[in-house]
C-alpha positions in Angstrom: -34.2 -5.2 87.1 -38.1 -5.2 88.6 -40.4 -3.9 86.5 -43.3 -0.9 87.2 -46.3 -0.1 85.5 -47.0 3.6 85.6 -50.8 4.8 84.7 -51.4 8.4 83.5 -54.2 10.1 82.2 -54.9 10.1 78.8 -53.8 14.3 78.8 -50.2 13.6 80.2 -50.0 10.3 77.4 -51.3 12.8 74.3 -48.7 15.8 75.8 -46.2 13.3 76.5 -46.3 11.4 72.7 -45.3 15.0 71.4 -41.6 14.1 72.3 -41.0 10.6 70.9 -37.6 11.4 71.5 -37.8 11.1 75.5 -37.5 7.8 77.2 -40.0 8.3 79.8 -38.8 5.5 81.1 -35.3 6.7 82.4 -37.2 10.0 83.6 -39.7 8.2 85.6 -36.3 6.4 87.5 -34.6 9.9 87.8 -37.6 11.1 89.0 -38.2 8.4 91.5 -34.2 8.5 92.3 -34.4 12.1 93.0 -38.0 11.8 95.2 -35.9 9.1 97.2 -33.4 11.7 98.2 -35.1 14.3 99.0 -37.2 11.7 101.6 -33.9 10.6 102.9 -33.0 13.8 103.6 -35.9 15.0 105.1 -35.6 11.0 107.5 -32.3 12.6 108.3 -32.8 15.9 109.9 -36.6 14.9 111.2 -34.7 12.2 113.5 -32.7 14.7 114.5 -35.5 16.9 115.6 -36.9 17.6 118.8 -40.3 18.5 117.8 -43.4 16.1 118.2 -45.6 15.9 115.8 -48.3 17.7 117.0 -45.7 20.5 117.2 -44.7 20.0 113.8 -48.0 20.1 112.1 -49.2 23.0 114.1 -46.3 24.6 112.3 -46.7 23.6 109.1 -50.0 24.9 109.5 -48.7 28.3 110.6 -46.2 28.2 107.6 -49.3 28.1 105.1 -51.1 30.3 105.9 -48.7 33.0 106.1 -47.8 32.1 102.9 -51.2 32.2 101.6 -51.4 36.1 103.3 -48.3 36.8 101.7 -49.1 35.3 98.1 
């Protein structure tokens, strides 16, 4: 198995020694596993797309800020 080092700030290390119990290890891999997915996914239906990517950010721009009207 490879090895990674993770840095955090010194807030998250303090919040995160409260729960000595948690092997931050293992949810740094689900966490990574589940961030993996979520890309493939998104790999999947973008190469099935038809939209450039001018046309995709102009969206994505459209998206936010009728989010940010509606919120």
């Amino acid at each position: 198995m490879s090895s990674l080092t993770l840095s955090v700030s010194e807030e998250i290390k303090r919040e995160m020694e409260k729960f000595p119990e948690i092997n931050w290890s293992a949810v740094a891999r689900e966490a990574i596993k589940q961030k993996i997915a979520m890309l493939e996914k998104m790999n999947k239906l973008l190469a099935e797309s038809e939209l450039t990517e001018k046309e995709t950010l102009a969206f994505g721009k459209k998206v936010t800020k009728k989010a940010a009207k509606k919120y």
